[in-house]
N, CA, C and O atoms as a printed pandas DataFrame, in Angstrom:
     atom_number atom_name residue_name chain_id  residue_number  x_coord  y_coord  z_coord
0              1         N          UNK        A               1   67.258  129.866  177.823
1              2        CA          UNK        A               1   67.837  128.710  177.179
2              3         C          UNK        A               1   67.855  127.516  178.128
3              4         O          UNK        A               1   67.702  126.332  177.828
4              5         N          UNK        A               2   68.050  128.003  179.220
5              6        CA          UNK        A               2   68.151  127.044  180.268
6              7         C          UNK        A               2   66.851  125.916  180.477
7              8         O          UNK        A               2   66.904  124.742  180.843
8              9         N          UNK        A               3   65.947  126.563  180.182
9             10        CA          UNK        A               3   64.597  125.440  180.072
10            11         C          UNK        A               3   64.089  125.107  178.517
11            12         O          UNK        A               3   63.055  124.454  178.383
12            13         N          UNK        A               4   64.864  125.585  177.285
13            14        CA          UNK        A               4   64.204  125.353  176.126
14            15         C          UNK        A               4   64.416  123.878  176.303
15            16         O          UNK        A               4   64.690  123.157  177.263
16            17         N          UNK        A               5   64.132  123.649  174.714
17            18        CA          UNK        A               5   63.721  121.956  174.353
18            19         C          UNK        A               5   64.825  122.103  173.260
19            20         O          UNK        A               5   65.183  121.040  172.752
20            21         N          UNK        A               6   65.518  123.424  172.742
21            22        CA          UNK        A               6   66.166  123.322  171.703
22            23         C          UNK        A               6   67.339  123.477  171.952
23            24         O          UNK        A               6   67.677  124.419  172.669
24            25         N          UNK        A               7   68.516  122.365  171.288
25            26        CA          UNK        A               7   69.652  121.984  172.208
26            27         C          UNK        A               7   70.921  122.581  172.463
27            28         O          UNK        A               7   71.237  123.092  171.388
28            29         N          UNK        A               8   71.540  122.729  173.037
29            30        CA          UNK        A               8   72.736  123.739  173.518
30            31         C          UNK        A               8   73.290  124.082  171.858
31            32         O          UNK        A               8   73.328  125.202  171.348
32            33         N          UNK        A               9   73.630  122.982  171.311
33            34        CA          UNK        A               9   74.563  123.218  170.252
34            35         C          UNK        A               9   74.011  124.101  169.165
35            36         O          UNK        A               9   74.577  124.956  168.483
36            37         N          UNK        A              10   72.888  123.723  169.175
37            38        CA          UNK        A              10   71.788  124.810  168.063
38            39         C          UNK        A              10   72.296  125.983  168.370
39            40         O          UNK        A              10   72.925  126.688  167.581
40            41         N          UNK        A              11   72.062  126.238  169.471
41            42        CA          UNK        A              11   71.872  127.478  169.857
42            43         C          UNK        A              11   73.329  128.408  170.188
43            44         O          UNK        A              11   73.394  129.632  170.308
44            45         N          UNK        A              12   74.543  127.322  170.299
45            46        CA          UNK        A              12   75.805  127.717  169.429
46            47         C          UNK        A              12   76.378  128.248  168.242
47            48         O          UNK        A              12   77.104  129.209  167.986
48            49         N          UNK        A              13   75.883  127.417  167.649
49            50        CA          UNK        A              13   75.743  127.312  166.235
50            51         C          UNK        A              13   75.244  128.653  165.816
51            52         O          UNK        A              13   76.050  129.398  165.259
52            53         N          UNK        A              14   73.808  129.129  166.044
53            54        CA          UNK        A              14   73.399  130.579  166.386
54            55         C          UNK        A              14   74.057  131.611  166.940
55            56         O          UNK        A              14   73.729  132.605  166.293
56            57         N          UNK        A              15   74.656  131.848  167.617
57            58        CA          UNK        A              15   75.135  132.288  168.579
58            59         C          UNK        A              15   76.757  133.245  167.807
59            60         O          UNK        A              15   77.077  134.434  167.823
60            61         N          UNK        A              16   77.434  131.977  167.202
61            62        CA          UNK        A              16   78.285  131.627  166.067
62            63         C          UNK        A              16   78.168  132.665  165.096
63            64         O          UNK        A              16   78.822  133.676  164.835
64            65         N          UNK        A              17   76.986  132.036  164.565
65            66        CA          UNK        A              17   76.782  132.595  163.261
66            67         C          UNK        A              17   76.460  134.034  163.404
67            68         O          UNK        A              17   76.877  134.790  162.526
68            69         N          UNK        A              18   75.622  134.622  164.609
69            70        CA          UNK        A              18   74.943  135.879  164.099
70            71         C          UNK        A              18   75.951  136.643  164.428
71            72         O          UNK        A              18   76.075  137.662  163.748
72            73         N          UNK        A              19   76.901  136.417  165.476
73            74        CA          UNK        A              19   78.194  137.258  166.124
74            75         C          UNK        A              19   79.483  137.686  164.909
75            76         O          UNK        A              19   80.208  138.677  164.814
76            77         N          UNK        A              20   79.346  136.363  164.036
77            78        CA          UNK        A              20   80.496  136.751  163.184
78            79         C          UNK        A              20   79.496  137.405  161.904
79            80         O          UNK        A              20   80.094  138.267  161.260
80            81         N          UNK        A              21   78.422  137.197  161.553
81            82        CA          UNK        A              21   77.583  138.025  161.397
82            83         C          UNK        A              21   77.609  139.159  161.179
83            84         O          UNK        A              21   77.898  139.787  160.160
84            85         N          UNK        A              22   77.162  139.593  162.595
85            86        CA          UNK        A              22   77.364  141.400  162.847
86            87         C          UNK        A              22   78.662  141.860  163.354
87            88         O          UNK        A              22   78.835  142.957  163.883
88            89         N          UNK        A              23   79.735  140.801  163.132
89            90        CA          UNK        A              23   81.301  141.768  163.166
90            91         C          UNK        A              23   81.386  142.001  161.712
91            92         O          UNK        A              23   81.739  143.113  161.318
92            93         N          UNK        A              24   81.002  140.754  160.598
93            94        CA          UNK        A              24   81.373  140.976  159.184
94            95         C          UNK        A              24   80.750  141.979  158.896
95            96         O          UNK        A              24   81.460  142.609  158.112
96            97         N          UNK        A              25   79.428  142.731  159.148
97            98        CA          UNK        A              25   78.701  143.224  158.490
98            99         C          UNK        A              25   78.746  144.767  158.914
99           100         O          UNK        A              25   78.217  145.480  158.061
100          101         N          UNK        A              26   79.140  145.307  159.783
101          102        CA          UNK        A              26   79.198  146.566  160.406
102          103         C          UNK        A              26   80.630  146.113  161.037
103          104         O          UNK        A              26   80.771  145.980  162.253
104          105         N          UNK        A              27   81.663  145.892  160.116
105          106        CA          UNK        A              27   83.236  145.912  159.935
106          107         C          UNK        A              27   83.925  147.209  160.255
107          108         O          UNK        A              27   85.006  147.270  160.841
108          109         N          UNK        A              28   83.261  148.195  159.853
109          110        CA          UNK        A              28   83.875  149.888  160.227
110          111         C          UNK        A              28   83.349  150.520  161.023
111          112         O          UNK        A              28   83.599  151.724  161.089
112          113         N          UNK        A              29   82.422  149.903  161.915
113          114        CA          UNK        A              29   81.769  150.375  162.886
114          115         C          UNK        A              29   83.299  150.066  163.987
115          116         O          UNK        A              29   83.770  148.931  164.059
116          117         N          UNK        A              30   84.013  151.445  164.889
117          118        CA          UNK        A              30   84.805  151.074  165.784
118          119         C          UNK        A              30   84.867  150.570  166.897
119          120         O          UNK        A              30   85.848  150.130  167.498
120          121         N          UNK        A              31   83.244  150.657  167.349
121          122        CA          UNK        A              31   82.998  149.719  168.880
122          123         C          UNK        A              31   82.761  148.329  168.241
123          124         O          UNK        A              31   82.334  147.648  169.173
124          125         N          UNK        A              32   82.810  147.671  167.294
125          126        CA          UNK        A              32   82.977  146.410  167.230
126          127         C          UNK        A              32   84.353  145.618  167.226
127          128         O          UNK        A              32   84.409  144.389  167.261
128          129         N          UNK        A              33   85.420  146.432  167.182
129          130        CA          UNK        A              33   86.535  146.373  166.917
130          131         C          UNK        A              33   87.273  146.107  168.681
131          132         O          UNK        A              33   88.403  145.684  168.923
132          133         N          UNK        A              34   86.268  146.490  169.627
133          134        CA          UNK        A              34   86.788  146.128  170.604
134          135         C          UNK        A              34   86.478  144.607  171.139
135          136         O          UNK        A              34   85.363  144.192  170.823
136          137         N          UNK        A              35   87.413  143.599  172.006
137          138        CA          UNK        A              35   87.009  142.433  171.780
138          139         C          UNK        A              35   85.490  142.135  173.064
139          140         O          UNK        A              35   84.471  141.466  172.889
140          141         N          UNK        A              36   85.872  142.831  174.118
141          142        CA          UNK        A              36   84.598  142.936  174.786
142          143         C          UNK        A              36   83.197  143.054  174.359
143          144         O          UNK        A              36   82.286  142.244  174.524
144          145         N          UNK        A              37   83.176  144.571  173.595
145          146        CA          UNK        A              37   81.786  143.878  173.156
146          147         C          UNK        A              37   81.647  142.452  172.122
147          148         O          UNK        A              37   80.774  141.607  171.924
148          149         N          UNK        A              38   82.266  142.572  171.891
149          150        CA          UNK        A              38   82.396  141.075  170.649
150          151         C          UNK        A              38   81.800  139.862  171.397
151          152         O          UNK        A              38   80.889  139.083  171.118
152          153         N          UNK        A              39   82.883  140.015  172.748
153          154        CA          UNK        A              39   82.002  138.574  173.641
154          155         C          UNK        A              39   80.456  139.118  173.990
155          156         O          UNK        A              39   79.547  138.419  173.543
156          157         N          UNK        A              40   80.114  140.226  174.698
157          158        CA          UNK        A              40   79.571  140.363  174.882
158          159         C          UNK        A              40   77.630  140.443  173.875
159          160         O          UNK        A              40   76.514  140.399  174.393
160          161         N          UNK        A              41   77.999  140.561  172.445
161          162        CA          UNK        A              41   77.564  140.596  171.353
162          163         C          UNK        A              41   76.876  138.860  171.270
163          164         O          UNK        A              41   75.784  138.465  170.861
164          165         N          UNK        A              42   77.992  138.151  171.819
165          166        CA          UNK        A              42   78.300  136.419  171.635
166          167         C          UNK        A              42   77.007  136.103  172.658
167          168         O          UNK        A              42   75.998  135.451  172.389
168          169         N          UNK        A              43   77.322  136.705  173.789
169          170        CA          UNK        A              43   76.628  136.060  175.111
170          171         C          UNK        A              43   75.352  136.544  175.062
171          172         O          UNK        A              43   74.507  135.783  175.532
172          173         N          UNK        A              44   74.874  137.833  174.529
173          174        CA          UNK        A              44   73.489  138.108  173.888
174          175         C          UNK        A              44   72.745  136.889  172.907
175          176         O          UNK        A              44   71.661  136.342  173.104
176          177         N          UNK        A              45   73.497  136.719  172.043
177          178        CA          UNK        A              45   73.259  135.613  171.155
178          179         C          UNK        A              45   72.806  134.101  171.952
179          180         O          UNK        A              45   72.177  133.212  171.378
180          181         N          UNK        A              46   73.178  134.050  173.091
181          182        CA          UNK        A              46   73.861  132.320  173.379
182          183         C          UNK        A              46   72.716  132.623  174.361
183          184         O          UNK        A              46   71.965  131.654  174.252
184          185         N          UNK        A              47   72.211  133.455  175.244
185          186        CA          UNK        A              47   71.033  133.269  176.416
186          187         C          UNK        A              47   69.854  133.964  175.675
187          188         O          UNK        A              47   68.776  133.397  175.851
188          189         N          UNK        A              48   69.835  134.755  175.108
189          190        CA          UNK        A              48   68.521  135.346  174.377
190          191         C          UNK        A              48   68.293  134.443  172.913
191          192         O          UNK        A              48   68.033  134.937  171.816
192          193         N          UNK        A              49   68.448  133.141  173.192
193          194        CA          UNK        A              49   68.628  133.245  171.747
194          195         C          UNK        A              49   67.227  133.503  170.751
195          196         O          UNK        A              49   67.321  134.130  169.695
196          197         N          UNK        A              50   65.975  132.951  171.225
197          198        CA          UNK        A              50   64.920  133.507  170.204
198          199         C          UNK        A              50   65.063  134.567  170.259
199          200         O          UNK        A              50   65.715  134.883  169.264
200          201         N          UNK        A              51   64.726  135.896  171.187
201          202        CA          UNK        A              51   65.004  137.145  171.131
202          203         C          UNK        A              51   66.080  137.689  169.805
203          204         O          UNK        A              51   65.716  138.473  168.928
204          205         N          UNK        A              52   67.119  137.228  169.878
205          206        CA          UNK        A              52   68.331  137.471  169.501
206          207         C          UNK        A              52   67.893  136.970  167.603
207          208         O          UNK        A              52   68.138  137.805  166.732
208          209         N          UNK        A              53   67.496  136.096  167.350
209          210        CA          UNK        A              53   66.923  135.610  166.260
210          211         C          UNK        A              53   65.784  136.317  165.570
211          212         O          UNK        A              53   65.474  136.320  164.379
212          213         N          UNK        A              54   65.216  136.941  166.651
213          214        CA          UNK        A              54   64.040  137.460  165.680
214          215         C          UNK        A              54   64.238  138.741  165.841
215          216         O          UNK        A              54   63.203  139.375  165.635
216          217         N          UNK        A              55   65.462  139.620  166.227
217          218        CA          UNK        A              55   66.041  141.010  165.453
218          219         C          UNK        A              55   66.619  141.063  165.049
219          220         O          UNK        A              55   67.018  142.148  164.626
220          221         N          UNK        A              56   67.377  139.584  164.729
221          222        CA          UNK        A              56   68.301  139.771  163.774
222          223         C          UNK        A              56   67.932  139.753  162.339
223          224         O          UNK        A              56   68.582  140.183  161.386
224          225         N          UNK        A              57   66.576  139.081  162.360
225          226        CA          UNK        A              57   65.852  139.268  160.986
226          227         C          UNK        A              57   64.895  140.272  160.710
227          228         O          UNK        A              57   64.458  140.380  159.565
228          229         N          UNK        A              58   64.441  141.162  161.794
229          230        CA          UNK        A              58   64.023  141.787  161.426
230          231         C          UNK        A              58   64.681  143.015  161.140
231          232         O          UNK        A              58   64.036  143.855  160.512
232          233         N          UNK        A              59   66.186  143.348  161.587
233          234        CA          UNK        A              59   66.751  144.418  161.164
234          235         C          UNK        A              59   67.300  144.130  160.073
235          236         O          UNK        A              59   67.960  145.028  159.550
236          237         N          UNK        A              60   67.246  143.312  159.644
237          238        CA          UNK        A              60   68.093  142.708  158.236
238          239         C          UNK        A              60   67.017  142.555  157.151
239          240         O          UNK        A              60   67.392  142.283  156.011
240          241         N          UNK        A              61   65.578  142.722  157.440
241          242        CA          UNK        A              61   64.534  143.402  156.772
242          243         C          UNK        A              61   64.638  144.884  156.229
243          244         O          UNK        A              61   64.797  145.371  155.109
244          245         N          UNK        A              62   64.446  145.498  157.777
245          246        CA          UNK        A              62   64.749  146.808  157.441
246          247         C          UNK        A              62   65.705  147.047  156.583
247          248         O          UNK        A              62   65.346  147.526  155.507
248          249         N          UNK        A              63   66.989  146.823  156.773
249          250        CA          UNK        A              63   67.889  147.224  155.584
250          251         C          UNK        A              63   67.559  147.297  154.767
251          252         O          UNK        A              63   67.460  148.389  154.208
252          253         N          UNK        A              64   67.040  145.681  153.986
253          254        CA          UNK        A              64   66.783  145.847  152.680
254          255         C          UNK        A              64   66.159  146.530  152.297
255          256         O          UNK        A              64   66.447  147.258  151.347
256          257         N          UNK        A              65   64.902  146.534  153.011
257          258        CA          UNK        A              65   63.669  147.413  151.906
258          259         C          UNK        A              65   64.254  148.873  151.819
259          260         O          UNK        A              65   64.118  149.669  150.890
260          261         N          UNK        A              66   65.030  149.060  153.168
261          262        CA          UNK        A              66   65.791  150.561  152.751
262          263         C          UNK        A              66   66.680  150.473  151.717
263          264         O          UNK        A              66   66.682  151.312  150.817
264          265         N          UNK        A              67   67.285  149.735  151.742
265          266        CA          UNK        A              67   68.388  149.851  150.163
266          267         C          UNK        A              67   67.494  149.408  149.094
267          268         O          UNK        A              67   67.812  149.979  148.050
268          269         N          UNK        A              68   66.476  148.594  148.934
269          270        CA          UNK        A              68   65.626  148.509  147.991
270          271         C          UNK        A              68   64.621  150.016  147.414
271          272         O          UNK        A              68   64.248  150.240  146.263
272          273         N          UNK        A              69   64.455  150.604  148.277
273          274        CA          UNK        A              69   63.630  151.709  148.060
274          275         C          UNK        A              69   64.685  152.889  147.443
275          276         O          UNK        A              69   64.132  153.708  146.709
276          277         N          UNK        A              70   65.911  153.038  147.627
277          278        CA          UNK        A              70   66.990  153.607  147.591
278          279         C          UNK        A              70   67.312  153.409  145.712
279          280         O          UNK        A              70   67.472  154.277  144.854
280          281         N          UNK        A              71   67.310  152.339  145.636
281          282        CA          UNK        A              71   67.863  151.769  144.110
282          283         C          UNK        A              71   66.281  151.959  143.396
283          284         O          UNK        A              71   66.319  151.744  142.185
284          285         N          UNK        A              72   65.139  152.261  143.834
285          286        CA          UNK        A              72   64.351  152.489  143.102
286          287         C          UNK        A              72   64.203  154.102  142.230
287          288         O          UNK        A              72   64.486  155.137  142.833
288          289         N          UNK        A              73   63.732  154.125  140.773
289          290        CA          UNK        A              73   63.941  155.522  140.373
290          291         C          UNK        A              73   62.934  156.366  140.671
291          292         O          UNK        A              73   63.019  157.558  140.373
């Protein structure tokens, strides 16, 4: 991040979003429930951020087509 072109706040904003994200979304998962990884979840987000962006869509692929294939008869 330190040398991108794309600007701190973006990448807040990101950072933000995918963290509360994957606390909303794997809610009963109990290691999310601790606040450490939570930051730690945050600070993945905030220095990796392309990294961090492009598994967050691609596991959020996977899901679907798994629950899509699931609801098929």
């Amino acid at each position: 991040m330190a040398i991108a072109i794309i600007p701190w706040w973006v990448v807040l904003i990101w950072a933000v979003f995918a963290t509360v994200f994957y606390v909303w979304r794997y809610r009963k998962v109990d290691s999310l429930k601790n606040p450490l990884i939570i930051i730690g979840l945050f600070a993945l987000h905030m220095f990796f951020f392309a990294w961090s962006a492009l598994i967050f869509i691609l596991i959020e692929l996977v899901r679907y087509n798994i629950a899509k294939k699931k609801k098929e008869p």
